[in-house]
C-alpha positions, 0 to 999 in steps of 0.5 A: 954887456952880458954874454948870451947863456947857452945850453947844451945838451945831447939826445944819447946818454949812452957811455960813448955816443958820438952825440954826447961827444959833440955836445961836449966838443961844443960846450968847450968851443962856445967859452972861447966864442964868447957865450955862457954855456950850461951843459947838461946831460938828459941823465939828471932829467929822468922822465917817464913814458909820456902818457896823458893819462899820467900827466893828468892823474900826477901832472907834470913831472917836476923833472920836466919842470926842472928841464923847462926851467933850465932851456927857457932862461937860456938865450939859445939852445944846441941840441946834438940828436942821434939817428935811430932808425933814421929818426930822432931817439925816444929819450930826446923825444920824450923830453921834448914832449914832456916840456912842451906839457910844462904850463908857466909864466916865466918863459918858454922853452922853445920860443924863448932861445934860438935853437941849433941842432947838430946830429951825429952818426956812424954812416956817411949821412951824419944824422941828417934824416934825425936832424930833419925830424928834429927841425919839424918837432922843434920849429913847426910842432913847437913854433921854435927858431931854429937856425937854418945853420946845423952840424952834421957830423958823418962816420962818427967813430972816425971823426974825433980826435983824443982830445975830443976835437973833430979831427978834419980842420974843414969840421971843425971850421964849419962848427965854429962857424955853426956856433958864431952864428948860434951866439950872434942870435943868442945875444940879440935874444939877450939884448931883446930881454934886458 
């Protein structure tokens, strides 16, 4: 039997975020648990402001189509989202709202794969209030599965290791059990598509 495929992807490309550090950690962690991993980074995606007005004088930008492609052939998705002014950030948010405008047969982005988020920030919370945003856009904008289970990650620039590891085994458990979850669902949306 196949192993689940898995995305993996950050909502910072900034050098350093704590974000990216987590999506990293996960993509590492998910091999080990039995998952097929693509980790990419928004980087390769570039994308303009949306506007309306755009799309319908130059359509979808192929950037988009190409980051479509990669969420919708993928059986469940982990997405790490910063907080910025306890919100989710811009550039997250635009491509969401950039590949929902995608129109095409062969899957969907977001009811295709389950969904996962995990969050980070330097205050106590760990990007809950983004997590929270993030949910609503995902499951109630965009009729995603999003696993109730989520990785919060509190006093980022505390929390990893050299190795990139979270440096409290109580993290580190609770994420594995985070992605046992994410893979357990994965692999039905898999079985579901054979």
């Amino acid at each position: 039997m196949a192993l689940p495929k898995i995305v993996v992807f950050a909502g910072s490309i900034r050098t350093g975020a704590f974000s990216a550090q987590l999506a990293s950690l996960v993509a590492r962690e998910l091999p080990g648990l039995g998952a097929e991993v693509t980790h990419l980074s928004l980087a390769d995606y570039e994308l303009p402001i949306y506007n309306g007005d755009l799309e319908a004088a130059e359509g979808v930008p192929e950037a988009a189509k190409r980051l479509r492609d990669v969420l919708a052939g993928a059986d469940g998705v982990f997405v790490v989202t910063p907080e910025y002014n306890a919100a989710v950030p811009p550039l997250l948010k635009n491509a969401i709202d950039w590949v929902s405008r995608v129109r095409a047969s062969e899957g969907d982005a977001f009811k295709g794969p389950v969904w996962v988020i995990g969050s980070t920030s330097p205050g106590a919370m760990g990007g809950y209030r983004a997590s929270m945003m993030l949910r609503q856009v995902l499951a109630l904008g965009l009729s995603a599965l999003v696993l109730g289970e989520q990785m919060a990650v509190g006093s980022a620039g505390q929390a990893f290791d050299e190795a990139g590891a979270l440096k409290e085994e109580r993290q580190m458990k609770q994420l594995r059990g985070v992605l046992s979850r994410l893979i357990e669902e994965a692999g039905r949306r898999a079985a579901s598509r054979a």
